[in-house]
C-alpha positions in Angstrom: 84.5 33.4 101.9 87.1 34.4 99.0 85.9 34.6 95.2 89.6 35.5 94.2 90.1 32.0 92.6 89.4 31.2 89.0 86.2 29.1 88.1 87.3 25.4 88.3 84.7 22.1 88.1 84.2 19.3 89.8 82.9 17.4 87.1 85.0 19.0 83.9 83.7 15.8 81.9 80.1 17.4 81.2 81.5 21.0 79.5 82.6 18.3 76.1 79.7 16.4 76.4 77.6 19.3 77.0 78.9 20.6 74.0 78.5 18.0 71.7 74.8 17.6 73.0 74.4 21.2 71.5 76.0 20.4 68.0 73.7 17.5 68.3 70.5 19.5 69.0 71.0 21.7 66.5 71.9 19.2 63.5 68.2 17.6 65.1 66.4 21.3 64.6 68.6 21.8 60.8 66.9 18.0 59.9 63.4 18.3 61.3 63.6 22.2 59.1 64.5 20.5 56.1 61.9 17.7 55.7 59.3 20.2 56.8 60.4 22.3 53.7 60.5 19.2 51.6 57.3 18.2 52.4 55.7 21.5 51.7 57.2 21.9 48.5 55.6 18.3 47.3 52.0 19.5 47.7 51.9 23.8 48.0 53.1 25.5 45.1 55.2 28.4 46.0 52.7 31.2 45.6 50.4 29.6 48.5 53.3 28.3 50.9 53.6 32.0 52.5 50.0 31.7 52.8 49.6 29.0 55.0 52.5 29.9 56.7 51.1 33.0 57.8 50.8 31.7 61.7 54.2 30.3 62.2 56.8 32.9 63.4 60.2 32.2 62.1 61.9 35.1 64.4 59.7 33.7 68.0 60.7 29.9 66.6 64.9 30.8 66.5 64.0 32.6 70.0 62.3 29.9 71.2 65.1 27.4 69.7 67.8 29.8 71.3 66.5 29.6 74.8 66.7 25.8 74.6 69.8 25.7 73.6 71.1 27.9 76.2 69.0 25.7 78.7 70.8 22.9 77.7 74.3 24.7 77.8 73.5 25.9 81.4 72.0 22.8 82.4 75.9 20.7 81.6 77.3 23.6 83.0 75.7 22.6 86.3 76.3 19.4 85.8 80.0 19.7 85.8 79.6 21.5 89.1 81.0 24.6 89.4 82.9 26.4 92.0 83.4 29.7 92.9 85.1 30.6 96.2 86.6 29.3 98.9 86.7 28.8 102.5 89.5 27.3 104.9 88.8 24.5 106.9 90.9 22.9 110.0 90.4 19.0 109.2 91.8 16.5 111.7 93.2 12.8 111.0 91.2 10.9 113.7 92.5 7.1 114.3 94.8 5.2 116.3 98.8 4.5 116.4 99.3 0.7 115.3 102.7 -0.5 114.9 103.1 -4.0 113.4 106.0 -6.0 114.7 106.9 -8.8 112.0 108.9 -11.9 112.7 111.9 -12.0 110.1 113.5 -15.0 111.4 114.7 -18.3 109.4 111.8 -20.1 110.5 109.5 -17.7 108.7 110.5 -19.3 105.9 109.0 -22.2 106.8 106.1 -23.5 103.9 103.6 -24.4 106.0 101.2 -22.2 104.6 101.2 -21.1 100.9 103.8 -19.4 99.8 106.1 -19.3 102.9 105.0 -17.7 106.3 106.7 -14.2 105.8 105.3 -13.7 102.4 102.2 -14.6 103.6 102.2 -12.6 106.8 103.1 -9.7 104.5 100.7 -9.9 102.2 97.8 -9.7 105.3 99.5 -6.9 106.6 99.1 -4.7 103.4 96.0 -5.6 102.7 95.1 -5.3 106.4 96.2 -1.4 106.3 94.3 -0.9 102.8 90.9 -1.2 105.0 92.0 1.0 107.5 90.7 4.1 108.1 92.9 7.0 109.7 95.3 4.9 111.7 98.7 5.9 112.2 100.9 2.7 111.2 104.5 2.0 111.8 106.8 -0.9 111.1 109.2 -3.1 113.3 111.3 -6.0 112.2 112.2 -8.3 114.6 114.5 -11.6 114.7 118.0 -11.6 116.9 117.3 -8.3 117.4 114.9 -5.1 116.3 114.6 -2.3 114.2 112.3 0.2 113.3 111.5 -0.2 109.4 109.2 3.0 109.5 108.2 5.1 112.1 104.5 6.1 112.7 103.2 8.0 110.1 100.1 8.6 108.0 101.4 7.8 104.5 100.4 4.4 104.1 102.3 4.9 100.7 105.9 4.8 102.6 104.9 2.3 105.0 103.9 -0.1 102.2 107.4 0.5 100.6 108.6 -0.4 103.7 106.7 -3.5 104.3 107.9 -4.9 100.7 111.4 -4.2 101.8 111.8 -6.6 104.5 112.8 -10.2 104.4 114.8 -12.6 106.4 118.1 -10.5 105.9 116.6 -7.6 107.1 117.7 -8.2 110.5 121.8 -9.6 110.0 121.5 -11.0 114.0 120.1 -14.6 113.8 117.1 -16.1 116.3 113.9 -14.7 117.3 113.8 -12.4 120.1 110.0 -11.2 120.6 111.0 -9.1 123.9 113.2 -6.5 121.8 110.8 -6.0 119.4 107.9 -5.0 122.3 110.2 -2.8 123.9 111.4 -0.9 120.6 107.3 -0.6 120.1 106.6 0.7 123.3 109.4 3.2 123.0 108.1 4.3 119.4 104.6 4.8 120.8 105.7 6.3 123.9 106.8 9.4 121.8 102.9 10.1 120.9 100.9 10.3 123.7 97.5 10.7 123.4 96.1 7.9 121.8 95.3 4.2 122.3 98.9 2.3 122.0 98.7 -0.9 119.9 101.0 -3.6 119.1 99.8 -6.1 116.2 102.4 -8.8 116.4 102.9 -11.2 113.7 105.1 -14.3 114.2 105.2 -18.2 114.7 105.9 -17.6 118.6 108.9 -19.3 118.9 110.7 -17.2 121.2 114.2 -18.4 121.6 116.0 -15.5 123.7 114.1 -13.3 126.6 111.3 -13.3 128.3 108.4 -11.9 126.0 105.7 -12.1 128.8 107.3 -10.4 131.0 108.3 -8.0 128.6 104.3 -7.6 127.9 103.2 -7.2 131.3 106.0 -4.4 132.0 105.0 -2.3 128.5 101.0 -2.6 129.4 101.2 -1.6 133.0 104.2 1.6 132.1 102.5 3.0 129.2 99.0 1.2 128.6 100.3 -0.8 125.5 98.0 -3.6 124.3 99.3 -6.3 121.8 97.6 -8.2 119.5 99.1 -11.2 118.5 98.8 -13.0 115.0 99.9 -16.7 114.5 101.7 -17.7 111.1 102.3 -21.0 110.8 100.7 -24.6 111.7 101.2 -26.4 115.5 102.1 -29.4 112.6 105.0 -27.2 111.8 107.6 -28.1 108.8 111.2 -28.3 108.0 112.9 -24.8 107.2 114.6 -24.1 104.1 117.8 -23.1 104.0 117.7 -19.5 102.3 119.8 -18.7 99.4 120.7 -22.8 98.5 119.6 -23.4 95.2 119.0 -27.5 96.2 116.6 -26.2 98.8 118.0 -27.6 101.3 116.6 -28.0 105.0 118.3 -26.1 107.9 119.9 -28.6 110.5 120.9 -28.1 114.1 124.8 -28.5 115.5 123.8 -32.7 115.4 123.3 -32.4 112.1 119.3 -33.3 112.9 116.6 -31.3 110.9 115.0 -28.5 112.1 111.2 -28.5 112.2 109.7 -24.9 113.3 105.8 -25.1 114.9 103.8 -22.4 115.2 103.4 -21.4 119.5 99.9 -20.6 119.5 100.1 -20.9 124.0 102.6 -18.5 123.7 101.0 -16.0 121.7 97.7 -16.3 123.6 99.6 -15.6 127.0 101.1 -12.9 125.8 97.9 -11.4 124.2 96.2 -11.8 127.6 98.9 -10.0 129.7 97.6 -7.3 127.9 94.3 -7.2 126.9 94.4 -7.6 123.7 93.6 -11.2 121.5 95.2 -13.4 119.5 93.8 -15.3 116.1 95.5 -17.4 114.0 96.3 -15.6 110.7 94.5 -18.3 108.5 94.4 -18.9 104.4 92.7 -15.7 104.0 94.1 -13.6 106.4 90.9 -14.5 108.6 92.7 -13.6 111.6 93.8 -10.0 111.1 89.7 -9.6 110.4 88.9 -11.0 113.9 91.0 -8.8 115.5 89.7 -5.8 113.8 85.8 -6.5 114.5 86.7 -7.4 118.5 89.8 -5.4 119.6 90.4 -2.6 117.2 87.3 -1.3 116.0 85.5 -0.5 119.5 88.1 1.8 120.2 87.6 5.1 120.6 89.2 7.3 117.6 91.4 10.0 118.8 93.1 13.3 116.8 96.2 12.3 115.2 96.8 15.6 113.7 95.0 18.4 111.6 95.8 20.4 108.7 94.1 23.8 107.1 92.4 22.8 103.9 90.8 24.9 101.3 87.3 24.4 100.6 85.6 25.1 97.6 82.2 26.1 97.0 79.7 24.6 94.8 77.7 26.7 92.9 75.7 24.8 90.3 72.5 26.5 91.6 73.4 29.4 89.6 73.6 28.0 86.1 70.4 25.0 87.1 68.4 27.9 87.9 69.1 29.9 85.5 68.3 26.9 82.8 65.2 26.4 84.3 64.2 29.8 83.5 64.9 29.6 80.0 63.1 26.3 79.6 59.7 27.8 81.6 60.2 31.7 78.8 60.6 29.1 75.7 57.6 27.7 76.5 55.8 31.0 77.3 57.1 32.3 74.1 55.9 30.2 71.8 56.3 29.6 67.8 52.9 31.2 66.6 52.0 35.1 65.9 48.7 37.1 66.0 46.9 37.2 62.0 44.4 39.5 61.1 40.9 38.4 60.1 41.5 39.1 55.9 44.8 37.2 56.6 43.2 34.6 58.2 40.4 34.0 55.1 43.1 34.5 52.5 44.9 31.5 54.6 41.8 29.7 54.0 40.6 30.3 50.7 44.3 29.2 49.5 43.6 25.6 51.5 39.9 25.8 50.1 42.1 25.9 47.0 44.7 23.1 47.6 41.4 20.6 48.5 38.2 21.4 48.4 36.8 19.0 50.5 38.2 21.3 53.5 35.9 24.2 52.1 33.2 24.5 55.2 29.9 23.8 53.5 27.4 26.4 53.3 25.8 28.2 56.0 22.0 28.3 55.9 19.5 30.8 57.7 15.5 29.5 58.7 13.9 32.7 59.7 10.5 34.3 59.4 9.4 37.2 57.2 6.5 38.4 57.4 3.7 35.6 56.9 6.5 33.1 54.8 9.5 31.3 56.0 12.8 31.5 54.1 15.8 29.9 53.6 18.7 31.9 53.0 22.1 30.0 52.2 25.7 31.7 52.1 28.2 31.1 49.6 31.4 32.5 48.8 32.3 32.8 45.2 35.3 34.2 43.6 35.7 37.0 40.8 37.7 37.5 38.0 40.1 40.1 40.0 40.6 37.5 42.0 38.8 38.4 45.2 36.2 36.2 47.4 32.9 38.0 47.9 29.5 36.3 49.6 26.4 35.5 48.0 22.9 35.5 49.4 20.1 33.2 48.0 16.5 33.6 49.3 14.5 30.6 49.2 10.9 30.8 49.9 9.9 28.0 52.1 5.7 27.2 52.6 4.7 27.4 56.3 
């Protein structure tokens, strides 16, 4: 362990308000003094107050007061967690590689679900990768042909710039060819070995070039790859904009017939199957992408995607709690009061004999025998000219 660094706090927020509390405290003690005083002066004149002040220590009260305030100090110290030292630490990523393969093809444009099918597909996908935890994620857009929008990596940060960057002219090669984008997929995961390969493809299914079964069934048996399918779209289906016409126009084959694009939910099933993996329609609130998390994706096993040495600091707000404990258990040991002597003490309470004399203690009386008669002998205390308190005895004859 290295203590080299500076103090730094997890918690900095407590140092002001532990501050403040202080200023606060002692404005409280500044108050509470000067009402005490005030009070005082309205019924002891100023020639008794030191009198009957006698037990009250003003040095053990601004000790006592001083240790409480510390207390307090140390105790938002603690609060704002301090550390001291460090250690290094190898921490590892564990997760899986997941590459997403999204359909960028006319017929994503299709409206069939709210606002189009790629927006919507898109939206899923980042919040999809918000709840993951871990995972490697990489980017393919697919339509004519393929490309890799981001490799695997770990900053979700990049990949989400990624994912906002593709539309339908992403990919300048017309038509949807699903086989290209599970071969560029397998090829991208085939360059980290070591971890479960998974392909989460998200399209209407309409394959119009290849053979993406096929395709499936080579890439699970070389390399293991399982694909998860994702449907966007309706089997109803609807016509496809044309993109870029301000009319919104509807795209129309060579007959001049409009073309209506259906979601190809057998399709995606089969392929799904080839491979082990599922296939769930994406839904209105991205149910689908859910489903396949909780049945394919989450029993997996994780696996180390890489590792890093990381500093580690050290709390120590033991030091300063303890330390404030301490204080608070000596304030209370301490105490406000001091030891008066016994002339002290009756000077103290001839002056609040003084101030009322009902609190004078009445007088005490002595029953004994004498001889052959009883007598009662009562005590008083009477006061001189000079100014001093002396006793008097008074013998009473009492008949037996």
């Amino acid at each position: 362990m290295t203590f080299s660094s500076p103090v730094t706090f997890s918690n900095p927020g407590w140092l002001p308000g532990g501050f403040i509390a202080c200023l606060c405290l002692l404005w409280l003690w500044h108050r509470y003094d000067a009402r005490q005083h005030a009070a005082l002066a309205r019924f002891v004149s100023a020639h008794l107050r030191a009198q009957l002040t006698l037990s009250v220590s003003v040095g053990r009260r601004r000790l006592q007061r001083g240790l409480v305030l510390t207390a307090l100090a140390l105790l938002c110290v603690a609060l704002a967690g301090p550390l001291v030292g460090y250690r290094w630490e190898v921490v590892s990523r564990r997760g899986n590689d997941i590459i997403f393969a999204v359909d960028t093809s006319r017929s994503m444009l299709t409206p069939d679900v709210k606002p189009d099918r790629l927006t919507r597909a898109k939206l899923a996908i980042d919040d999809f990768t918000n709840a993951l935890d871990g995972d490697a994620v990489g980017l393919v857009a697919f339509a004519g042909d393929a490309f890799l929008v981001c490799p695997i990596t770990l900053d979700y940060g990049a990949f989400h710039e990624s994912l906002n960057s593709v539309d339908v002219n992403t990919i300048p090669r017309g038509g949807t060819n699903i086989t290209s984008a599970i071969q560029l997929a397998q090829l991208a995961l085939r360059r980290r070995p070591g971890s479960d390969k998974i392909l989460i493809l998200v399209t209407d299914g309409e394959d119009l070039e290849g053979d993406a079964l096929v395709a499936a069934q080579s890439a699970a048996r070389q390399d293991g790859l399982k694909i998860f399918t994702i449907g966007v779209g309706t089997p109803q289906g609807d016509l496809i904009p044309v993109a870029g016409n301000p009319n919104r126009g509807f795209l129309k084959d060579d007959s001049g017939a409009f073309v209506k694009s259906r979601l190809d939910e057998p399709a995606l099933k089969a392929i799904a199957s080839a491979t082990g993996g599922l296939y769930a329609p994406l839904g209105p609130q991205a149910q689908g992408f859910e489903a396949i998390y909780k049945a394919g994706l989450a029993p997996l096993l994780k696996h180390d995607l890489a590792s890093r040495r990381q500093k580690i600091y050290t709390q120590r707000y033991q030091w300063p709690l303890s330390a404030s404990l301490a204080l608070l258990l000596l304030s209370q040991l301490i105490g406000n009061r001091r030891r008066v002597s016994a002339k002290r003490r009756n000077a103290a309470a001839a002056s609040r004999t003084l101030i009322d004399p009902a609190a004078a203690p009445a007088p005490r009386v002595f029953t004994g025998s004498v001889g052959p008669k009883s007598l009662a002998v009562p005590l008083a205390a009477t006061r001189g000219e000079d100014g001093r308190w002396s006793a008097a005895l008074s013998v009473t004859p009492v008949v037996a």
